[in-house]
N, C-alpha and C positions, 0 to 999 in steps of 0.2 A: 346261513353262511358257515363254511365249514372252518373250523382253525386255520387250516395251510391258507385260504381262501383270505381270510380275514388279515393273516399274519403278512399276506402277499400286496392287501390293500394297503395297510398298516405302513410297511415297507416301501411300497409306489409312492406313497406319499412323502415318506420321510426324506427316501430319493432325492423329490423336485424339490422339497424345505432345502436341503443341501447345496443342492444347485446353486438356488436360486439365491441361497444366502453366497455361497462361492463366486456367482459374477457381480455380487453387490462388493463383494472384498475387490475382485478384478477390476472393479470399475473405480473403485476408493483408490487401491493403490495407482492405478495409472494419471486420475485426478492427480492426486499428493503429488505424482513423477513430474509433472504438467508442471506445477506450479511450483515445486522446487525448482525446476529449468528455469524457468520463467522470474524468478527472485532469489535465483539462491547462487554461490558461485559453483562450478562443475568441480565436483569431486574424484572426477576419473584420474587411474594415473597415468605417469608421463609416459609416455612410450620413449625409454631415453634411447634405446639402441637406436631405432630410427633416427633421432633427432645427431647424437652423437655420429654417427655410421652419415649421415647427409654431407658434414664435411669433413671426411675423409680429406686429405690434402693429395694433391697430383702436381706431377710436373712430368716435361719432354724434355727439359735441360736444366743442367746443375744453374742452381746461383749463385754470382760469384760474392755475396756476402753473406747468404745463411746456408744454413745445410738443412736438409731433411734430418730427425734425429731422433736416436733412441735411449734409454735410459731408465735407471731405477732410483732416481734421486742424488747417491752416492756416488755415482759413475754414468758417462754418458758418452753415446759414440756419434760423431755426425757424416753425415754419409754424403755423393756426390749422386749422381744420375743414374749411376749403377751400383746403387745400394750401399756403394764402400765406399773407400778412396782413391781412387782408381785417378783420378785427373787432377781434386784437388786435397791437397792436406789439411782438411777438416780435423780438430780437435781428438784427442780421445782424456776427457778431464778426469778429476774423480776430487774426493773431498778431502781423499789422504795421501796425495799424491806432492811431495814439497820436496825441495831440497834448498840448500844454502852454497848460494856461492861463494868460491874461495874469498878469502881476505885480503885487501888493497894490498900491495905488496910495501914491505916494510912493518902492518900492522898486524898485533898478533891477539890472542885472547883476553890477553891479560888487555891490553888498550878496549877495547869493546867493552870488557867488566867495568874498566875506568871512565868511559864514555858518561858525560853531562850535557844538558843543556843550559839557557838563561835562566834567569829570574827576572819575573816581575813581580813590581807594586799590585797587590793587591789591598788596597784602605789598611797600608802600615804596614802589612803583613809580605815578608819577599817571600814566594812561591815558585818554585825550584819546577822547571819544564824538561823536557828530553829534548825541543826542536832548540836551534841556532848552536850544537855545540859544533866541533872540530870536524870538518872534511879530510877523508872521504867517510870519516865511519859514519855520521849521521847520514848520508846518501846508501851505505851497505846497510845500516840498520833500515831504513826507509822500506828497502826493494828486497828485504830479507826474511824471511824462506819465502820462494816466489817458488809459484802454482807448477806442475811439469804436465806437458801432452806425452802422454805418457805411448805413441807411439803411430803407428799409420798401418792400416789393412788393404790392399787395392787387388784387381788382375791384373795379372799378367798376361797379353797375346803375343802368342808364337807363332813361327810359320810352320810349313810342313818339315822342315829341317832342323824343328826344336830353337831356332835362333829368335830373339827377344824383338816383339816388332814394337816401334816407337808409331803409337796410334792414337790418334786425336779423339776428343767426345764428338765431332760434327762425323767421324766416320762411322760413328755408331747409326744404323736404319732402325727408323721405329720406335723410336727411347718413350718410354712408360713407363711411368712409377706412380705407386699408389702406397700410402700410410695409411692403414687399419688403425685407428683410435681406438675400436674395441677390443680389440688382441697386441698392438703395440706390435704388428710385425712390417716392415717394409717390402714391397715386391717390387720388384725392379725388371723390367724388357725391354729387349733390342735384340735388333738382326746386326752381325759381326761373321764379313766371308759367306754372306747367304744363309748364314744358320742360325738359328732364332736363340738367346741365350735369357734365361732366367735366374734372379738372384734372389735369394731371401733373407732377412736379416732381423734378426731379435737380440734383446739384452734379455739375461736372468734380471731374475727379482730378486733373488736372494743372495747372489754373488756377483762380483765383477765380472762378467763372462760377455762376451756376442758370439752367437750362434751364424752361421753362413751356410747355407744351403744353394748350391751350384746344379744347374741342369740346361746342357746342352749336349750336343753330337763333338763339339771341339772338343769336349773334356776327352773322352776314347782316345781321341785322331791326336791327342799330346800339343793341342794347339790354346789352351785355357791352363789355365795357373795361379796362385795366387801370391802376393807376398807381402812381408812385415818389413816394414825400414822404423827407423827410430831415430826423432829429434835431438840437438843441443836444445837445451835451454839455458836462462841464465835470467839476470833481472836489469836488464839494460835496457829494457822498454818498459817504460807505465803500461802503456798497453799496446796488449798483440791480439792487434787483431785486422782482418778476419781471420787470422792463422798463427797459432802458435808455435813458437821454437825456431830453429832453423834445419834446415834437412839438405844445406849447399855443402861442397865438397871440402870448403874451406873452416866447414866447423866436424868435421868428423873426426880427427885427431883430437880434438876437447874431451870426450867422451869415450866409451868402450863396451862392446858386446861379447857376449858368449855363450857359445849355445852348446848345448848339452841333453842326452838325451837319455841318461838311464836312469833315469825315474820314469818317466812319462816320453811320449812318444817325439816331442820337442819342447824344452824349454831353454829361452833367452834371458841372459841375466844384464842389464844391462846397467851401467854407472857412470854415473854423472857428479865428478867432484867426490862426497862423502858418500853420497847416498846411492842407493842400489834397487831395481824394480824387477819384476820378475815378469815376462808374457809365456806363456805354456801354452800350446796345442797342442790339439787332441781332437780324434775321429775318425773316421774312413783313412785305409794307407795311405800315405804319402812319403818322397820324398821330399828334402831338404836341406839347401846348401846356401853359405854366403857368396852374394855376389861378385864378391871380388874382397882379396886380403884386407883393403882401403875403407871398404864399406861396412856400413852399420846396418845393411838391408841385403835380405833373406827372401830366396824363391820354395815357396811348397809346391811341389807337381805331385798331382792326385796318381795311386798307382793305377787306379782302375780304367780298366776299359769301357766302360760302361758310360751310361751319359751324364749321371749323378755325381757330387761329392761333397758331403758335410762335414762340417770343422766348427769347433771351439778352439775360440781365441781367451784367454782367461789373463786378468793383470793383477799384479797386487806386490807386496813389499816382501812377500817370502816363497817358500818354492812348493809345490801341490803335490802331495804323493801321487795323487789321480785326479780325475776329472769325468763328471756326469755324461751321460749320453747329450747329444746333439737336440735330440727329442724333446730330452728332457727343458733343455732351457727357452724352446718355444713353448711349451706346457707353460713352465713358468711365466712366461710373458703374458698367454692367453689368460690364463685362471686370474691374474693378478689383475692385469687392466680390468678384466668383467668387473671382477668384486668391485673394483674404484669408481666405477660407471654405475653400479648396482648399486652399493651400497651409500655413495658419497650424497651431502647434500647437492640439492637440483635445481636449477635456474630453468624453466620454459619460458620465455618472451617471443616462440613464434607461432607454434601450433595455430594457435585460434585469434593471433593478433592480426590488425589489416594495415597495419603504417604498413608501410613500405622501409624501413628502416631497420626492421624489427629480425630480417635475416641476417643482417651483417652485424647488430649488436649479438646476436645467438652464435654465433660465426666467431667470435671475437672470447664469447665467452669460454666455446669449449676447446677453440687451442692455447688459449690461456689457463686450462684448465689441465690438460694435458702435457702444455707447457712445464708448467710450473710443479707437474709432479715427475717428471724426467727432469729438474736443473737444481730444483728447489727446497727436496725435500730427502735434503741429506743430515747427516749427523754434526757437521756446521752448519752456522748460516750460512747463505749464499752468498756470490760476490755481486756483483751489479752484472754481470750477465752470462751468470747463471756456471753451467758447464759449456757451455760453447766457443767461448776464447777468454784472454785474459783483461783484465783490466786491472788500475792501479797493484800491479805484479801477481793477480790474484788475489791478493787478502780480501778479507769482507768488510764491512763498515758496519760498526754495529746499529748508529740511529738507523739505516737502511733498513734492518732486520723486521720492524715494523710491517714496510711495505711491501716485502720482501715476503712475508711467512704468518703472519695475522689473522689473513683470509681463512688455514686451514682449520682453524679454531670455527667457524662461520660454516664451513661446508661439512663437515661432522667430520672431518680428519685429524684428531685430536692425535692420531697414532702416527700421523705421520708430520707436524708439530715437535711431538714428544721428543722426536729422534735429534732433535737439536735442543728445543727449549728445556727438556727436563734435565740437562746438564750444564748448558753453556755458561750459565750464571754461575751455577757454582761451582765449575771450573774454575772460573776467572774472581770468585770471591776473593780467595786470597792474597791474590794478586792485587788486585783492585783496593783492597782497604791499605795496601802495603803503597799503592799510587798515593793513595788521598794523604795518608797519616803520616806514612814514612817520610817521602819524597815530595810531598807539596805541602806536608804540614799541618796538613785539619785538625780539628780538634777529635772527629769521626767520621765515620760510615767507608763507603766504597764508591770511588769513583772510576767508572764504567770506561773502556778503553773505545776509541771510534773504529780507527783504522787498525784490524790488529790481524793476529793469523791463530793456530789451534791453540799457543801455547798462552794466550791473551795479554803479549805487550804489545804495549803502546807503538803506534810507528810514529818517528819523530815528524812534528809537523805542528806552526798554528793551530792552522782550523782545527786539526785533528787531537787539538789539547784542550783547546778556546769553546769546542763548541758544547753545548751541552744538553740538549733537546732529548739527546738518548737514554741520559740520566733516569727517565721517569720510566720508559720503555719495562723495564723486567716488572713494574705494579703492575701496568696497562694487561701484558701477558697472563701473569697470575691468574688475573680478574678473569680475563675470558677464559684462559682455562676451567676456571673452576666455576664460573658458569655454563660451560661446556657440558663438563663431568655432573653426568646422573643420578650415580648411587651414593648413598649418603656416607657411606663409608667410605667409598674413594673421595667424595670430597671433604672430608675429615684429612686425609693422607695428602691431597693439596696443600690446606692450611698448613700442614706441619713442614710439606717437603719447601715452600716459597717461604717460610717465616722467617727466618736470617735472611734471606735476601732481599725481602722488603724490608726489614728492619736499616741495615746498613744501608740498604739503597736514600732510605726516608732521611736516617741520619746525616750522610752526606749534604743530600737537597737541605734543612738547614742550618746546617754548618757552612753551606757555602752563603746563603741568606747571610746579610752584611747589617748588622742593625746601625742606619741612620738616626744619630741623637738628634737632627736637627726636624727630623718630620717624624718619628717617633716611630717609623716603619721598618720595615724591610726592605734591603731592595736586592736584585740580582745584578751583578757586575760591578762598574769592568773588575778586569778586563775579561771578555767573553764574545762568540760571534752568534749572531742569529741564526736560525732557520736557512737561509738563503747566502749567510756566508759571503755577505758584501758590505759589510758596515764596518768601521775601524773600530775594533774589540780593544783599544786605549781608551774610547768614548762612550764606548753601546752603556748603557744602561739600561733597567727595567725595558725587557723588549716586551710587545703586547703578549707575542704569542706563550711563551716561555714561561710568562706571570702565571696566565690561563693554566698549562700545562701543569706547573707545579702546584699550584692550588688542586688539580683535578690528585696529581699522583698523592700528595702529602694528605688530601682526603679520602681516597682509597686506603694508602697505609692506615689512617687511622681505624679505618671499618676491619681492615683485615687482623687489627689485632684483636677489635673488639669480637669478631667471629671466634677467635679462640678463646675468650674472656680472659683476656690477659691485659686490657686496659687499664683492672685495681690490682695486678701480681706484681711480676719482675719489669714490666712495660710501662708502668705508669708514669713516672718519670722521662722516658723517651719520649711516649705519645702524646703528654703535655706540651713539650718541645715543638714538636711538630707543629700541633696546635695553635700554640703562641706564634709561630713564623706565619702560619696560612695564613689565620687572619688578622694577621696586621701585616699581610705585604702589601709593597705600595699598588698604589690601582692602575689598570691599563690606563699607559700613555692615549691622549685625546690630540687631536688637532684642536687650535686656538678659538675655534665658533663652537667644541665640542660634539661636532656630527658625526666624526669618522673617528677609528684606532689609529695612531699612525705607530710604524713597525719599532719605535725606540722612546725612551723620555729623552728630549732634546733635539730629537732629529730636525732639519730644517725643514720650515714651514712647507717651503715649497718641493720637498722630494718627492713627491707624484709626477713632477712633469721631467726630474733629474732620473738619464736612463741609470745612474749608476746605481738606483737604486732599485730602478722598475723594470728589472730585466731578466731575474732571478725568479728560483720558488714565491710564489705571492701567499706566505704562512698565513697573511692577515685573514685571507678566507676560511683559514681551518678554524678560526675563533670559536663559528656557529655551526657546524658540519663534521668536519675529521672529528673535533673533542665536541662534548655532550653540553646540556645545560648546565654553565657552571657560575657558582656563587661572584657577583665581582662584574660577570660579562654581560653588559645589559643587549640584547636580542637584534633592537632596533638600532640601535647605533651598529652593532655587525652586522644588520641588513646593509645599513647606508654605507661600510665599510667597502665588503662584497660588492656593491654596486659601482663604489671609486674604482675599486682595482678593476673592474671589468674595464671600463672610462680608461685608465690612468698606464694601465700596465703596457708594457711590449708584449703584445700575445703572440708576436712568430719566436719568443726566446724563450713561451711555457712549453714544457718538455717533460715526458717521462711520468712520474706521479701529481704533476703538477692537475693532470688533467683530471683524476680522481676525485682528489681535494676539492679543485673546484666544482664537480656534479656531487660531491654530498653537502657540500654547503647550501649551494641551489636547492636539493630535496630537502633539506629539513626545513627550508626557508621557505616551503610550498609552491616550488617551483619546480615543475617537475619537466618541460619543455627545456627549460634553459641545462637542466642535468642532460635531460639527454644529448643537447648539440653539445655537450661538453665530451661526454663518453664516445662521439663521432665526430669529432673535433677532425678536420681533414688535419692538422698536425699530429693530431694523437694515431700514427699509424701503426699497424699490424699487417705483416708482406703477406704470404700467401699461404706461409705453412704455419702464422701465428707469431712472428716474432718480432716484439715489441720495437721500435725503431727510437732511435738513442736522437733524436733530434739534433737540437743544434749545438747541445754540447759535450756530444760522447760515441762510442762508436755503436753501432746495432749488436746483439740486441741490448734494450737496456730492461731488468725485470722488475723493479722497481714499478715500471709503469702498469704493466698485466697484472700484478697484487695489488695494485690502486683500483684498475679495474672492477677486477673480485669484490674487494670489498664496496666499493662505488654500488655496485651492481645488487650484494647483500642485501645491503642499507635500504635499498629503493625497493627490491622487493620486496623483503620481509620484515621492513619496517626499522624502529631504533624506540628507544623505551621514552615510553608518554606520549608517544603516536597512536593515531588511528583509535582513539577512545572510544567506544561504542561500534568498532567495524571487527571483521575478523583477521586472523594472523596473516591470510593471504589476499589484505587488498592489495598489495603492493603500493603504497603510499606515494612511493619515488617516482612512479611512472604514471603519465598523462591517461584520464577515465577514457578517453575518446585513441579508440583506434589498439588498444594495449590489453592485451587479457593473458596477463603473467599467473602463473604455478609456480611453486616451490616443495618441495617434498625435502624433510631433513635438514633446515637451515636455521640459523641460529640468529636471533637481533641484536644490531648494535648499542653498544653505551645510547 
């Protein structure tokens, strides 16, 4: 046999050795594939565009409580049928948008500086309030600086004679509107005169701007237009809603406009009382004129002949030497939404689940998700709903802020968090210690304001003094934050950026701890009000939920100093303090046979079956659920708690976050059926484009309830710490094995 010969056998052989080892691998690896199916959970990922892009929201007619709406957290616009405002005056909010109304007549600066409230008895101690002093100023401090709509964009139709036609939404043929979640753009159609007319509507991301993009045959033929009017506002309503301000003929005189045009192609300046706003357009030519001497509303008529015409609308407190392309701010929209959908954490509960259930919880999750990054994720907290209209005159409430903004710490949107919580505390730091110490007396720390606005006073009020559940609120955030935050070096700059604010915060919590000589303890109150804001805050004492709370916050501070090793430094003496209050406060109040928590120490036996008291938020479920395992709160007795209030409560008056609460209670309690009828509770409702329903005691939407959600939703999928021992990150603990095959990509677990 010749070499080539030999070399060729040599080779034939080694060939089929290859092969044959090669379909032994192909058969190994498909085995492995087989059986990883078969026992292992599916690792593919989510296809979110599909999932997101499914519910798209639509309608054929405006509704007359929520709007379609767009939005970059800080500013948001809501829109009617036809992409604008064209029918109804839907909001245009934003986060900096305030002013202050004139002062009762007779009363001047100097009386407002001089403005007091009462004092109470606190165990010997008179502590000096802002609520019950002198009317009107305590009612102008109340309702003061209230939120502005900060104005109105609609069409205009004309006839062939340029004169202004007064035309209904039912004359519209055809109405179509669809909301893009993946690009955050609106498109709007209808037939108007036989000719098909298209609208399209975005916000920047990066500035106060919406974009409007017009296309029909009216625009040429001069019979399409568009125009700006602008609201009174003022603070004579708690709440305006579904519409803000006034835009009757009889408030146009209160107010004043002025439009001017050499800088930019139009800008309106417009003033209310002190304060002054700017809206600027810009785009394709136009003219533009006020409607009449009288009026605070302005028509733009596009110059072109052609069928198109884009315009930027832009708002804000000073005037723009220019302004971006039109282009430009649907770019913006689009790039931005993607990344928030791409990159954010991800809930899947429908793909591969068979309840039947499981599309309208997915449905719920992602216009709450979209929601709440158009209303929610501005440079304040949010108010209770949102940028869409006002409530208690616009201001926010800070214990809200919780369920309001928590979530995005859970979804990997730490950056969009930051834009309130990296400042809002210590803004209000100095203010707040200047509450506690100066003005009520403490011995230290900083007591947190409820109801307040950017500049963080206090708004006079009870509850809004009495209550104190938010006190713990800036630990709670921290914490997630900085188990959020990955790299070690930024969570180094956590510790240091929270460490005065947990500290005063801590301080505070036991300085207001009351030492009882006679039980050797602590206790909290009076005077103070609960969770639920129905108990006489002369009487409340050690409330259950509140006890829990402050043990969880004052044993956080303690770890957080210890993370900077400043326990044996300058700390030591504070965190001692703490120390001695946590554990010797008094223990949750018990019902008489010791089965259940009941919401107070003293309350009457029989307040389960009294609605004055079973008709509010039911805190007592957050015992074992909202807050974590804590030292104090024995498990079982907040089982049996949990299971009275299901018994005991008025369920048509839980409302808003109420319904959250109670499905994370249910999952940690291994109940994962009774979470979910919680999270589709037919009262927990969501309308059709997402927006949370204000139940039975506030007006729609209420946001509060869609952040309960979020997090409800977290929890159950991705778990909460000392779950699922031995399973992996994505069993979804919260959700029933049978019928439920939840994904998660990027989500973060609860306490």
């Amino acid at each position: 046999m010749t070499d080539r010969r030999l070399y060729r056998s040599i080779n034939t052989s080694r060939s089929r050795y290859v092969i044959t080892i090669m379909k032994i691998l192909i058969l190994f690896t498909l085995a492995c594939h087989l059986l990883s199916s078969a026992f292992s959970t599916p690792t593919s990922r989510i296809n979110r565009h599909k999932i997101v892009s499914h519910f798209n929201p639509s309608r054929n007619a405006s509704n007359p409580t929520t709007p379609m709406q767009i939005g970059n957290g800080n500013f948001a616009f809501g829109a009617d049928i036809t992409g604008l405002q064209t029918f109804l005056p839907w909001a245009i909010l934003s986060s900096w948008g305030w002013k202050n109304d004139s002062f009762p007549e007779g009363i001047t600066q100097a009386d407002i500086d001089a403005y007091r409230g009462e004092t109470l008895d606190n165990h010997g101690r008179q502590v000096q309030y802002e609520f019950g002093g002198p009317e009107p100023i305590q009612q102008w401090l109340i309702s003061n600086p209230n939120r502005v709509n900060l104005g109105r964009v609609g069409l205009v139709f004309l006839d062939g004679k340029g004169h202004v036609m007064n035309v209904t939404e039912e004359e519209l043929q055809n109405r179509r509107q669809v909301l893009d979640l993946w690009s955050g753009i609106i498109t709007s159609t209808f037939d108007f005169a036989g000719e098909q007319v298209t609208v399209q509507t975005a916000c920047s991301q990066e500035d106060d701007v919406i974009a409007v993009k017009l296309d029909s045959s009216l625009i040429g033929k001069g019979k399409l237009a568009l125009f700006v009017d602008f609201p009174w506002n003022d603070g004579s309503q708690k709440f305006s809603a579904p519409f803000v301000g006034s835009f009757a003929p009889n408030t146009t005189s209160l107010h004043k406009t002025t439009l001017n045009r050499d800088k930019i192609q139009a800008e309106i300046e417009h003033t209310l009382v002190n304060s002054t706003f700017f809206t600027s357009i810009a785009g394709d030519p136009f003219s533009i004129h006020r409607d009449s001497p009288s009026a605070n509303r302005y028509t733009i008529s596009p110059s072109s002949t052609t069928s198109s015409f884009s315009v930027n609308v832009a708002f804000g407190k000073s005037t723009r030497p220019s302004m971006s392309p039109v282009d430009d701010t649907f770019s913006s929209s689009e790039t931005t939404w993607s990344a928030y959908w791409s990159n954010s954490g991800f809930v899947d509960v429908m793909t591969e689940s068979t309840d039947v259930r499981a599309e309208e919880l997915q449905r719920r999750i992602i216009l709450s998700r979209y929601l709440m990054r158009v209303n929610e994720a501005g440079d304040l907290p949010p108010q209770e709903s949102g940028l869409v209209n006002n409530g208690w005159y616009g201001k926010f409430h800070m214990e809200m802020y919780f369920w309001h903004s928590l979530h995005f710490a859970l979804y990997s949107n730490l950056d969009l968090l930051s834009r309130s919580s990296s400042h809002i505390y210590a803004d209000f730091l100095s203010s707040s210690i200047a509450s506690a110490q100066k003005q009520q007396g403490w011995s230290a720390g900083a007591r947190w304001p409820k109801m307040t606005d950017p500049q963080g006073r206090m708004a006079p009020g009870e509850i809004n003094e009495l209550l104190i559940w938010e006190q713990v609120h800036p630990i709670v955030f921290a914490e997630y934050i900085y188990r959020a935050t990955e790299d070690e070096k930024e969570k180094k700059k956590v510790l240091q950026e929270w460490r005065e604010i947990i500290k005063q915060t801590a301080d505070w919590m036991a300085a207001f701890a009351w030492f009882n000589e006679t039980t050797g303890l602590y206790d909290l109150g009076p005077p103070m009000y609960v969770v639920s804001e129905d108990t006489d805050p002369v009487v409340t004492r050690n409330p259950a939920f509140e006890l829990a709370y402050w043990r969880l916050g004052l044993d956080m501070a303690e770890t957080w100093m210890e993370r900077l090793g400043l326990e044996a430094k300058e700390f030591q003496n504070t965190t001692k303090a703490w120390k001695v209050v946590k554990e010797h406060l008094a223990p949750l109040p018990m019902s008489d046979d010791a089965k259940t928590y009941v919401v107070y120490e003293g309350i009457e036996e029989n307040f389960w079956t009294d609605p004055k008291y079973t008709s509010d938020h039911p805190a007592l479920v957050g015992l074992y659920g909202w807050l974590p395992e804590i030292q104090g709160v024995d498990r079982q007795i907040a089982n049996r708690t949990m299971a009275k209030v299901w018994e005991a409560w008025n369920e048509t008056d839980f409302w808003g976050w109420d319904f959250g609460m109670l499905a994370m209670a249910a999952a940690r309690q291994n109940m994962a059926e009774k979470a979910l009828d919680w999270l589709l509770h037919p009262l927990f409702e969501f309308d059709d484009v997402g927006m949370p329903g204000g139940g039975v005691k506030v007006p729609t939407p209420y946001f509060p309830g869609s952040g309960s959600l979020l997090l409800a939703v977290a929890m159950m999928a991705e778990g909460w710490d000392g779950c699922c021992a031995g399973e992996s990150a994505t069993a979804a603990p919260g959700f029933p094995a049978e019928g439920w095959a939840v994904k998660t990509e990027g989500m973060l677990r609860v306490l």
